[in-house]
Each structure stands twice: as structure tokens, then as C-alpha cells.
C-alpha positions in Angstrom: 193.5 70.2 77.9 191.4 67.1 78.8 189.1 65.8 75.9 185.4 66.9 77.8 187.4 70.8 77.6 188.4 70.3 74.1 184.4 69.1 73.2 182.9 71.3 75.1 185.1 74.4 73.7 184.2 72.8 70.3 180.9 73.1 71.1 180.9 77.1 71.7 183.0 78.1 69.5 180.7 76.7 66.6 177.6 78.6 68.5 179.8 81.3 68.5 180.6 81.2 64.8 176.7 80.2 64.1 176.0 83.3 66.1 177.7 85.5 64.2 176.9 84.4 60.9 173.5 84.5 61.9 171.7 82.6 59.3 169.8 80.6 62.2 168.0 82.5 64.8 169.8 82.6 68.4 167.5 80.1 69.6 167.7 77.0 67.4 171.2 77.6 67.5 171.2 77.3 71.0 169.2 74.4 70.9 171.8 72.6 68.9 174.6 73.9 70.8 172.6 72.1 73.8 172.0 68.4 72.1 175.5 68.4 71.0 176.3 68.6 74.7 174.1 66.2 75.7 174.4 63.6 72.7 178.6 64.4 73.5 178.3 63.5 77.4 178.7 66.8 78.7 175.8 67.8 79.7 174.0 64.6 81.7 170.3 63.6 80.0 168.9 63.9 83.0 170.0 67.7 83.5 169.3 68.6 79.4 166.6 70.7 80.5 167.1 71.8 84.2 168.2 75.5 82.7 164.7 76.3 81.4 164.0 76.0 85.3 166.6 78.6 86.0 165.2 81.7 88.1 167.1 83.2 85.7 164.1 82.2 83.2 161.6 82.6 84.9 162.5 85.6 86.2 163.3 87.1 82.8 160.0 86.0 81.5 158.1 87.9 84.5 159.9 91.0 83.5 158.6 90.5 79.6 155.1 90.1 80.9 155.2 93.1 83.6 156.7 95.3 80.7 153.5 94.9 78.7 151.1 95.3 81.1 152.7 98.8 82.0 152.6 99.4 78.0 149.2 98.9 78.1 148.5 100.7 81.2 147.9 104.2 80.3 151.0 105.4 82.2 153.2 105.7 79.8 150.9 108.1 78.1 151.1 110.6 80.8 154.9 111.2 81.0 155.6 111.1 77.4 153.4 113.9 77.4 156.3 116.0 79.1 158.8 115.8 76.1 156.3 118.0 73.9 158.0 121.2 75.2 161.3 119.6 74.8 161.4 119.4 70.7 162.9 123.0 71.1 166.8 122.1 70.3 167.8 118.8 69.1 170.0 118.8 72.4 166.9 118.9 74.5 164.8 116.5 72.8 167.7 114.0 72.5 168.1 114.2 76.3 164.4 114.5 76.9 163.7 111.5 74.8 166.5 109.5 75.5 166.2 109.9 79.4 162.5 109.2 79.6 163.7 105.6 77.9 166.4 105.1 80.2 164.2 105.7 83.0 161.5 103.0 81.6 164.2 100.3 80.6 165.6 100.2 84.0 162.3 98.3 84.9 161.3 97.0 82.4 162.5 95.2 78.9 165.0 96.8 76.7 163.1 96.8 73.6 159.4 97.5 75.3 161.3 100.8 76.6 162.3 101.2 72.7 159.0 99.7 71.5 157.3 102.6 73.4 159.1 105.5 72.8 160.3 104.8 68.9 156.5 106.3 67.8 156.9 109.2 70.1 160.2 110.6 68.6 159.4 110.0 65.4 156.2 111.8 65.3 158.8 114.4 67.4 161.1 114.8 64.9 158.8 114.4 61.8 157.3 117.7 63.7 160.4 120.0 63.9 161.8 118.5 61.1 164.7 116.5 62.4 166.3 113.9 60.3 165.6 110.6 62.2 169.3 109.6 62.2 169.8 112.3 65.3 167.3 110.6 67.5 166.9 107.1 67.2 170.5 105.5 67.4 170.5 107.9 70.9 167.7 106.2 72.2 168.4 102.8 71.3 171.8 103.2 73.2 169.9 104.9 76.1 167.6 102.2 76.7 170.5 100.2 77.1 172.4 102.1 79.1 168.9 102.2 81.6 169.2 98.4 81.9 172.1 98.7 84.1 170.9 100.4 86.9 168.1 97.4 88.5 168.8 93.9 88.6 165.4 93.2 86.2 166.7 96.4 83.9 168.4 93.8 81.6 168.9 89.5 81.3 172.8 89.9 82.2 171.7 91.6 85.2 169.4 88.8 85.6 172.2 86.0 84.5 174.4 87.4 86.9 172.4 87.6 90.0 171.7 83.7 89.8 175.0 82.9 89.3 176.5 84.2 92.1 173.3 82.4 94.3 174.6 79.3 93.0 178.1 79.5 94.0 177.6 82.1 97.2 174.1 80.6 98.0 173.0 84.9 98.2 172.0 86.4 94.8 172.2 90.3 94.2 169.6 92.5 95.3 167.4 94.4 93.6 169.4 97.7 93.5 172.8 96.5 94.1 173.6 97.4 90.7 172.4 100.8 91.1 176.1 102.2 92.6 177.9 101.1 90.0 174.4 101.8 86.6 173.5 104.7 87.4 177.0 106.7 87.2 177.5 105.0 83.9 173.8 105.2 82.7 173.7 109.3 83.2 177.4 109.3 81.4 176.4 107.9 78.9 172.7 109.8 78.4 175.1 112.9 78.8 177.5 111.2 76.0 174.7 110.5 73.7 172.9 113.9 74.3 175.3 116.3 74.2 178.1 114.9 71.6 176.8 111.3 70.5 174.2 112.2 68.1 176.5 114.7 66.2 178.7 111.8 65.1 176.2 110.9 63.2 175.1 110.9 59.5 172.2 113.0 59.3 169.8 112.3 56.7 169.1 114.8 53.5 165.3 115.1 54.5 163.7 114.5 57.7 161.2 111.9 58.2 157.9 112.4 59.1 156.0 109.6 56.5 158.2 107.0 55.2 155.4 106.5 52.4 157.5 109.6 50.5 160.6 108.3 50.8 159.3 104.9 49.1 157.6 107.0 47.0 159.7 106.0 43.6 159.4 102.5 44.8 155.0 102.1 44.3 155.7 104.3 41.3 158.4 102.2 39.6 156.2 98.9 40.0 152.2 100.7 39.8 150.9 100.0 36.3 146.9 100.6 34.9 145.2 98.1 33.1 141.3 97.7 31.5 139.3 94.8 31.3 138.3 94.4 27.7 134.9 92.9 27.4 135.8 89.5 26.0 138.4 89.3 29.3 138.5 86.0 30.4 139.0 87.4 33.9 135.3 88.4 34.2 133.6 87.1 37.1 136.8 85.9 38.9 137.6 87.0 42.5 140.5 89.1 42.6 142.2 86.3 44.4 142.3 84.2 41.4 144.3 87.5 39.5 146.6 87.4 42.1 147.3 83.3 42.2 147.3 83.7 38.4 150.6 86.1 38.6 152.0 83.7 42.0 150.8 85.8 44.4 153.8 88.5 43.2 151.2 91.1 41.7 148.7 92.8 44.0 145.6 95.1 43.4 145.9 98.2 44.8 142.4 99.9 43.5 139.8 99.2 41.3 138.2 102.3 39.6 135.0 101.3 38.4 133.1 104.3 36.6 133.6 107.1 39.2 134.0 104.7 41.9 137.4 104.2 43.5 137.6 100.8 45.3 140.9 100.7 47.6 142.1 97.6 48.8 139.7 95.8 47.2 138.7 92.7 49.4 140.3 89.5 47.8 136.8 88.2 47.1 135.7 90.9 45.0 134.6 90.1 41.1 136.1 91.6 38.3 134.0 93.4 35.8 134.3 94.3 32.5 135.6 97.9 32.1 136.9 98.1 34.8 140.2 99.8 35.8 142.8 98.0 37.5 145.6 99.3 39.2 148.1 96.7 39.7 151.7 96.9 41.8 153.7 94.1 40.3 157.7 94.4 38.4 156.9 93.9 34.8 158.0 89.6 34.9 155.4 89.8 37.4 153.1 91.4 35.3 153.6 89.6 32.2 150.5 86.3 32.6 147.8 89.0 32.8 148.6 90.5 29.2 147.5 88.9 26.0 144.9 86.0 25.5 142.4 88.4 26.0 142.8 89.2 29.9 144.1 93.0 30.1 144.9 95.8 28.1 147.7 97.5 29.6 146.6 101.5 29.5 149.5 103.5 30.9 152.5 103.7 33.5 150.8 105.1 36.4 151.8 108.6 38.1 150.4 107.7 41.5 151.7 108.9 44.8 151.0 106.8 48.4 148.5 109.6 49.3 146.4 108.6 46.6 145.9 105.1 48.1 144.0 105.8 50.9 141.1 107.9 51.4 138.6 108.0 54.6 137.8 104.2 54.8 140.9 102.8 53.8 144.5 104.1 55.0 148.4 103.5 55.0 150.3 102.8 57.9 154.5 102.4 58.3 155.1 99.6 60.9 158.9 98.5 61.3 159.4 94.6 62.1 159.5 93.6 65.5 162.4 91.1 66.9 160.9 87.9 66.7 157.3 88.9 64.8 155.2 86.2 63.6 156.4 87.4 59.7 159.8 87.0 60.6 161.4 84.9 57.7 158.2 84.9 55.9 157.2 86.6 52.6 154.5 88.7 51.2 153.3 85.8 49.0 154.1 82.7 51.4 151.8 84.7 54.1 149.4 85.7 51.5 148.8 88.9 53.2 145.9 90.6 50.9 144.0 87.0 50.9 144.2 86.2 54.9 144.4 89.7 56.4 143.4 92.3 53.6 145.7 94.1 53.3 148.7 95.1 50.7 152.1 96.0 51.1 153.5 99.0 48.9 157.1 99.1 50.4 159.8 97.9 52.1 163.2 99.9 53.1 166.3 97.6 54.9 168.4 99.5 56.6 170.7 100.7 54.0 169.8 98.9 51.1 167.3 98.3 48.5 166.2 94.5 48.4 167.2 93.1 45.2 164.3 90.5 44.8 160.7 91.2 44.2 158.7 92.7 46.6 156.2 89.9 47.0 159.2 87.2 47.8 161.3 89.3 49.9 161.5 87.7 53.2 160.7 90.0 56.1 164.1 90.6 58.7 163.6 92.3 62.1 164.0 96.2 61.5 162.2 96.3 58.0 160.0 99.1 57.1 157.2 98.5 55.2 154.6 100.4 54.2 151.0 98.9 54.4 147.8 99.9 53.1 144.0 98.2 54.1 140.5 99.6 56.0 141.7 101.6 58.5 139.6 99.5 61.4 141.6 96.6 60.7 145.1 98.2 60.2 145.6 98.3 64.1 144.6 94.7 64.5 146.6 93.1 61.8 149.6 95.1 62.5 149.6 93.5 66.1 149.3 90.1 64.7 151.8 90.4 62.5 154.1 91.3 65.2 155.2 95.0 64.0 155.1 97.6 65.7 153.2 101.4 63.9 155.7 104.0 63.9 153.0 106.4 64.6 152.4 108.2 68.3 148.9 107.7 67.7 149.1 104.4 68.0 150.3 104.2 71.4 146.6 105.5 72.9 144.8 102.7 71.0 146.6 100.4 73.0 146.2 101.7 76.3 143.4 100.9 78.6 143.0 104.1 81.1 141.4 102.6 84.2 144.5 100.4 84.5 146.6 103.8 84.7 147.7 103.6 88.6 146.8 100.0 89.1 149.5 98.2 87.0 152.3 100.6 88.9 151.3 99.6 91.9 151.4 96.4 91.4 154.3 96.4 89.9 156.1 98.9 92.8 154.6 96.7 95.3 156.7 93.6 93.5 159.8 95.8 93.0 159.6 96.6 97.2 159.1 93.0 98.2 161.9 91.6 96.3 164.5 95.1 97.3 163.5 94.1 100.7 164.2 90.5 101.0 160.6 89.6 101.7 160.3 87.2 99.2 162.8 86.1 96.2 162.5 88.3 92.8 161.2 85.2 90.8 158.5 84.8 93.6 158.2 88.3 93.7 157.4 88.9 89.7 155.2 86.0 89.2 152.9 87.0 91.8 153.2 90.7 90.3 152.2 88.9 86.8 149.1 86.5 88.3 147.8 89.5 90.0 147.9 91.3 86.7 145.8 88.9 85.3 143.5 88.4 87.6 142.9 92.3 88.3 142.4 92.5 84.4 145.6 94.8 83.6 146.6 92.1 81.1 144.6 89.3 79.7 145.7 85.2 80.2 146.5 85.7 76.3 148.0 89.2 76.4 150.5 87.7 78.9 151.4 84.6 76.8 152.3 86.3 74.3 154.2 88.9 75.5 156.5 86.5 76.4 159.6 86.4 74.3 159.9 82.5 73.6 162.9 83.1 71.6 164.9 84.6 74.4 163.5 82.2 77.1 164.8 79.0 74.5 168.4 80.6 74.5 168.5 80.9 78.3 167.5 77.0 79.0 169.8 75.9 76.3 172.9 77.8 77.2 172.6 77.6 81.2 173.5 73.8 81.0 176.8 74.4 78.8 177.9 77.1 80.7 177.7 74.8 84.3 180.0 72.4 81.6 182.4 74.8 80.7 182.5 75.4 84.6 182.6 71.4 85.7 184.9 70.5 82.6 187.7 72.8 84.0 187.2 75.0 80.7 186.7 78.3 82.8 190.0 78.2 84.7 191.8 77.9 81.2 189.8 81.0 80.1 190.5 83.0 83.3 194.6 81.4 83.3 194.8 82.8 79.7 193.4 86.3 80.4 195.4 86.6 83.4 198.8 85.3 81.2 197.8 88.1 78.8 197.3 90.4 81.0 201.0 90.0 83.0 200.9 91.5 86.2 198.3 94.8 85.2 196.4 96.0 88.6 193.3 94.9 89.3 191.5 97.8 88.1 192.8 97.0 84.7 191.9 93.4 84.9 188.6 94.8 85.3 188.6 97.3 82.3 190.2 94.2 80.3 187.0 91.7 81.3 184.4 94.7 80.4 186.2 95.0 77.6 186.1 91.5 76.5 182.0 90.9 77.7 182.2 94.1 75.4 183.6 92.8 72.2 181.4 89.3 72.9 178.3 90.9 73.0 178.8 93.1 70.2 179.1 89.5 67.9 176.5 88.0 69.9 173.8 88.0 72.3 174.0 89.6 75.8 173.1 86.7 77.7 174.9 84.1 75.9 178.2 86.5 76.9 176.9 86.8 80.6 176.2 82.5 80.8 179.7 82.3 80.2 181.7 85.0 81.2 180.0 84.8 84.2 181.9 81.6 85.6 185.6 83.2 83.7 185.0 86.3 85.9 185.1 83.9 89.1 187.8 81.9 88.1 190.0 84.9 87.7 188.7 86.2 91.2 189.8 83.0 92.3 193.3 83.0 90.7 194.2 86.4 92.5 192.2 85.5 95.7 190.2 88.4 95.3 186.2 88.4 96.4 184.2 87.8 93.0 181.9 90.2 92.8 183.5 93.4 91.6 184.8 90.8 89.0 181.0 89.4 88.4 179.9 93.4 88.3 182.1 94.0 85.4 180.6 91.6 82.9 177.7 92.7 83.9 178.6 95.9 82.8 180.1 94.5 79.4 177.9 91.7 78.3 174.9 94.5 78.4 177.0 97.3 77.0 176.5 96.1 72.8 176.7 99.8 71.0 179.7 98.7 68.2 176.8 96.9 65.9 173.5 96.6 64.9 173.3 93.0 65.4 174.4 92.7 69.2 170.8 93.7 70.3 167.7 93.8 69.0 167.1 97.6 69.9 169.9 98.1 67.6 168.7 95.9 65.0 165.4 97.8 65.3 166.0 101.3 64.4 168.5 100.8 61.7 166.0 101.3 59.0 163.8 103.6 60.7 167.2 105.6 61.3 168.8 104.8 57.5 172.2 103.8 59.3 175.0 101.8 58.1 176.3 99.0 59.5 179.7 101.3 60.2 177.7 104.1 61.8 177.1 102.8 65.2 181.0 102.5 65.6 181.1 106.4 65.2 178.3 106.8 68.7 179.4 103.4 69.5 183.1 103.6 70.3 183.5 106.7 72.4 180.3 105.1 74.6 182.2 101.9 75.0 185.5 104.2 76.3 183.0 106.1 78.8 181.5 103.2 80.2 185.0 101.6 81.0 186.2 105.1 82.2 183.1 105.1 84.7 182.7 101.5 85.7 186.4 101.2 86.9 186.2 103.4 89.6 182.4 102.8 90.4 183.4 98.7 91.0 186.7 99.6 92.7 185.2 101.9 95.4 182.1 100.0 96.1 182.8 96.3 95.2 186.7 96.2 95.9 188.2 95.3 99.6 
């Protein structure tokens, strides 16, 4: 091993490890992973930044944009309506549910496909009165499994496709991953419909309005206070309350004779007599009693459903991957003072935060439960970067006239790039600027649909994995599989690199497994004198196939508290998947990419 192979597999393995541990978000990690390289002499100054140029990236930002406008575009709206007559058996609305996002992620982002159809089998199930752990795990897996089938369905696809037009000058086409998806996309829906979902824990009570099941939570921290008429809070904003307790206590209502104020705005005065009731743990609590500020009255017996009335409502929104609040607290955001509104809850996966409410730092998949006017609900809980986990709130988002025109724009894309007219990057971002300019999506709609995040970790790791490829480091990689594996067949080489992209991606990210997996896969091609592609289709397969974890995709990551899992459960739906997909993908690549 020369010293640039020794630095640069120094270099991934700690972005591995950093990966994993996950204390730093993908993308700073990245990022360091990236200057290390360059401040090393791996990666050339000069080229530090040629990877955010990648048609990988710029494709996989076209597809993040194109996914929104089609969100917004009314479609949607007209073919969820099919899976009402589907909530008959859990079977059927599994399958019905699962395969309508299967069918969206195979054009459009994984977690927009999940983004749109999480509301819609909620409400479902909250209907029937299914336990959310039967649905949601199926259709996170099943928007995954859609990804497989189009070269834009997923950013291995996507990763993929430009490596092989770097080395073979020829990228794959649109649908050439269709022969090889599809068989394993439908085994898997099948899987997940039929047997998946009843390996899974199923919850005591079904859900329908997380607000009851954090129910004992407001009660455990509501408390009712007067203000005595020698209060020395008289006259002060509630504001000043709040910043006298550290921004930890919040006002729920004020009653004020036979007035009930909800959600009082943070500017409203306190008045004597008035009756406060405050959510706060009792430390939290304890600067507003004695020196003549409160007089505590009672431990309140309050349900959610009390906190809202007409005017002022309660809505449960789970954290989106990446959200503006990610990483943030209730009182570093100052929520009630900057957008007016309160949060009541917050359920983590499988867990009960141990801190107080108002310091907890918000994760992607938390739940909380948020209560403010009902006009500005909607707008807050867009720029806050979560997503209502209410069907209702799908048809507030959609703009009707738009309904055909953002599919045809988008088909007509999707044509030109299957047919070789122009390149898919071209292809998209023409698809996108003629979004724009026909009003399907506005300039800043568009911006910020775009997942930065994602687009960071795809400049930064391209350079380090041309490296790995000009150090030498991905002939050791493919030498050492192949010493492993003796003298298996080919078809088991390729069950051993799907399983390997398999196990990657479950620790990590899908794309960082597809950067460098990608260039192992061709080495090993090379070692056996075999054509590359079959080899190149099964990490593809693998690097997009991350069902053993919660953290190996954000989908996961994203309906683990709405679905109460464990970490452990999604080995239990997770596992057998994995065994199916090899089981499919084996013969798929042999017959159609195999001399």
C-alpha cells in the first residue's frame, strides 16, 4: 500500500466512522472529509470543487425541484383519491398505499413520495382504526423500493449513471434500470403487503390524533396560576413572563372573567385577576412564585382538546430531514415570540426526552404537537420545515390549474432524455425553468426545494472517490473482495457486492456507498475481464436498498416516531426484504446485463 492509498483510506474510514456516529450532519462531514483531501494532496486545489459541477448534482437537484412542483400541482390529489375504497383489509390498504408511493418515487424524490403520502395513511388508518406501526414502515420501504425502477427514481441511480459516462463516455438511459427495478420493486411491494407488515409490533391503540397519546405529557407540566392585585407582573407583556422563567415556561391561555384567550399573542398585558395557565416542569416554574408575582391555584386537569377552540387550533407536524429547526430548541427559536405559537409535545421515536421541553433540541422524525391561530398554523409549519400529518393539509398546498400542466412538463422532460434527444441534466433543468416561468413553481418555491444538504455531500465526496480511483485504492478493495470471495461464480460475486452496498448504506448514506462502490464494482469487472455494467447494476441495487435501520435514509428516519418503532424493528421487515431483493436482482442482472 503506497502512502496517497493509506491517506486517502484514512480519510474514509473516519467519514465512515463520523457517519455512523452521526453527531455531525452528513454534509459538514463531507465537507471535512473533502479539505482533508485537499490540504493532504489528494485531491488537486484546483479540482476541490469540480464535483459540485457533477451532472450527478445537477441532475439530482433538478429531480428535488420537479418533485415539488408535482406536489404542488394538484395531481397528486386526484389518485390518492383511489385508496379510499382500499381501507377495507389492512392487506389492501397496505398494498394500495404502498404502491401508489412506489409509483410516485420512481419519478420523483424518495422522501417527497413519503412527504405526500405519510398524511394520507394516517388519516387512513386513524379511520379504520389501524395502529400506525402496520402502515408506515411498509411505505417507507416502498418508496424505496420505487426508486429503483428510473434512473432519476433515486441519487445511486443518479451516481451510477455518471460514472459509467466517465469511464465508457455513454451514461445509462433513462429506463435501463427498469429490467432489472421493477422485478424487485413489485417483490418487494408484494413482500411488504402481504407478509412484511405482520412482523411488526403493532401498537396498543391506533392513531388518529397524536395530541391523546401526549396527553399525560401537557397534563404532567399544565399548572393554573392568579395574578394577585399587588402582582408585580401587571402591565408586562407576556413575553417578559416567559424571558423571566428563560424562555422554558409558556402561556397556553389566559382566562380573563368568562373570556378564554388561547395562545395569547406574546405582546399581550397581564392583568390583575387574571388566570394563567402555564405549561412549564415545576424548576421551570419556580421564578414566577413568591415576591408577589402568582398565586399558584391548582394542578390543572386539562386535555389538548381544550386548547383550541374555532380561532385557534392544534396541529401534529413530524420534523422534516433537514428543517430549518433541525438542531434548534423551543427557547433558542423562541417559537411563541417570533411565530406565535406554542409547543405542547414532543414524542422521539421510542423514547421520552429526558430534558425539558423548552431545551430539547428538535431531531428529524420528532412529533410535536403545536398549538396557535389556525390561519397561521399552515404557514409557520412550512417555515419551520415540518411537515402536518394531516390529509387535509395536502389540498392547501395544491394549486389546481397547474393539475395537467406540471405532468406535462415533466413527461415531456422524461421523453426527451429516454430518447437521447438531449442529456437528462439538460433535459431537467429546462423541465425546472419552464416550471418557473409557466408559474407551476415560484423562483423561491424552487430554491428551496432544493435539498442543499444532499447537494453538499455529492460535491464533496465525488472528488474523493475519483482519489480512491487514481490512488490505486479501488483495485485493493476489488483484489480483497475477490480474495474473499475464492473462486464463487459470478452470480455470487454479484449477490456478495449487493450485499456489501447493502450493509454500507444501512450505516450510512446511499450516495456516499454508490461514490465509492461505484469505482470497486469496476475494478472487480476488470479483475475477471467481465463487462462492468451488470457489476455497476448491482450497487445500484444495494447502495439504494437501506431497510436494516432507521438511520440509513431519511424516509426511515422519518416515520419512526410517527410509527412508535424501535430501532430493532426494522430488522424484523428489514431482513427478509434485503434476502428478496438479492434473490430477484441476481437473476434480473445475469439475464439482461451478463454476456
Amino acid at each position: 500500500m503506497t502512502l496517497e492509498q493509506a491517506i486517502v483510506f484514512s480519510i474514509l474510514t473516519a467519514a465512515m466512522a463520523l457517519f455512523i456516529w452521526g453527531r455531525w450532519r452528513f454534509d459538514l462531514v463531507a465537507l471535512l472529509a473533502l479539505l482533508a483531501a485537499v490540504f493532504s494532496g489528494i485531491v488537486p486545489a484546483d479540482h476541490a470543487f469540480m464535483g459540485f459541477g457533477h451532472p450527478a448534482v445537477i441532475t439530482v437537484g433538478a429531480v428535488l425541484v420537479l418533485s415539488r412542483a408535482l406536489q404542488v400541482s394538484g395531481v397528486v390529489d386526484l389518485l390518492v383519491g383511489f385508496l379510499r375504497p382500499a381501507a377495507r383489509t389492512t392487506t389492501l390498504q397496505i398494498g394500495a398505499t404502498s404502491g401508489l408511493g412506489l409509483v410516485f418515487s420512481a419519478f420523483m424524490n424518495n422522501i417527497g413520495a413519503l412527504a405526500l403520502m405519510l398524511p394520507v395513511a394516517l388519516r387512513q388508518a386513524a379511520r379504520v382504526g389501524r395502529a400506525p406501526s402496520m402502515i408506515l414502515m411498509p411505505l417507507s420501504f416502498a418508496t424505496l423500493l420505487g426508486g429503483l425502477i428510473t434512473l432519476i427514481g433515486t441519487p445511486p441511480n443518479i451516481i451510477i449513471a455518471s460514472f459509467r459516462a466517465d469511464y465508457s463516455g455513454e451514461s445509462f438511459g433513462m429506463f435501463d434500470f427498469t429490467a432489472v427495478g421493477l422485478p424487485v420493486a413489485l417483490a418487494g411491494l408484494a413482500f411488504v403487503s402481504l407478509v412484511g407488515w405482520r412482523l411488526l409490533p403493532q401498537s396498543s391503540s391506533p392513531v388518529g390524533d397524536i395530541a391523546q397519546s401526549a396527553r399525560f405529557h401537557i397534563e404532567a407540566y399544565l399548572i393554573e396560576a392568579k395574578v394577585p392585585a399587588k402582582s408585580t407582573l401587571i402591565g408586562n407583556e407576556i413575553r417578559a413572563l416567559e424571558e423571566l422563567c428563560q424562555n422554558e415556561v409558556t402561556v397556553m391561555a389566559i382566562i380573563r372573567g368568562r373570556t378564554r384567550i388561547l395562545a395569547p399573542h406574546a405582546a399581550a398585558r397581564i392583568q390583575a385577576d387574571d388566570l394563567l395557565i402555564l405549561e412549564g416542569d415545576p424548576v421551570a416554574l419556580k421564578p414566577l412564585f413568591g415576591s408577589a408575582k402568582l398565586e399558584a391555584i391548582s394542578d390543572v386537569d386539562i386535555s389538548a382538546d381544550e386548547l383550541k377552540s374555532e380561532a385557534v387550533g392544534m396541529v401534529e407536524v413530524v420534523v422534516m430531514p433537514n428543517a430549518s429547526i433541525e438542531g434548534q430548541s423551543m427557547r433558542g427559536l423562541r417559537m411563541h415570540e417570533r411565530y406565535g405559537i406554542n409547543l405542547l409535545a414532543l414524542a422521539r421515536a421510542d423514547r421520552k426526552p429526558e430534558t425539558r421541553l423548552g431545551a430539547i433540541r428538535f431531531r428529524s422524525g420528532d412529533v410535536l404537537l403545536l398549538q396557535g391561530e389556525e390561519k397561521k398554523l399552515g404557514e409557520v409549519t412550512k417555515a419551520l420545515g415540518c411537515l402536518p400529518l394531516a390529509d387535509r393539509e395536502l389540498h392547501h398546498m395544491t394549486r389546481k390549474r397547474n393539475v395537467l400542466l406540471a405532468p406535462a412538463i415533466f413527461g415531456i422532460a422524461i421523453l426527451a432524455a429516454a430518447i437521447g434527444l438531449v442529456a437528462v441534466p439538460v433535459a431537467f433543468v429546462t423541465a425546472v425553468t419552464a416550471m418557473v416561468l409557466t408559474g407551476c413553481l415560484s423562483l423561491r418555491e424552487a430554491y428551496d426545494s432544493i435539498e442543499w444538504p444532499v447537494v453538499i455531500l455529492l460535491g464533496a465526496l465525488l472528488p474523493l472517490g475519483e482519489a480512491l480511483q487514481a490512488t490505486g485504492g479501488t483495485g485493493l478493495i476489488a483484489d480483497l473482495i475477490l480474495g474473499l470471495s475464492g473462486n464463487l461464480p459470478v452470480w455470487a460475486l454479484l449477490a456478495v457486492l449487493i450485499a456489501v452496498s447493502m450493509a454500507l448504506s444501512d450505516l450510512v448514506h446511499n450516495s456516499p456507498t454508490a461514490v465509492l462502490m461505484a469505482p470497486v464494482s469496476v475494478g472487480i469487472a476488470a479483475n475477471l475481464g467481465l463487462p462492468a455494467d451488470p457489476f455497476l447494476m448491482a450497487v445500484a441495487v444495494g447502495s439504494a436498498s437501506p431497510y436494516l435501520t432507521p438511520i440509513g435514509h431519511q424516509s426511515n428516519t422519518l416515520v419512526m416516531a410517527p410509527g412508535g418503532y424501535h430501532f430493532s424493528d426494522y430488522w424484523r421487515m428489514g431482513l427478509p426484504l434485503d434476502i428478496i431483493i438479492i434473490c430477484v436482482a441476481v437473476p434480473m442482472i445475469s439475464i439482461f446485463w451478463l454476456p
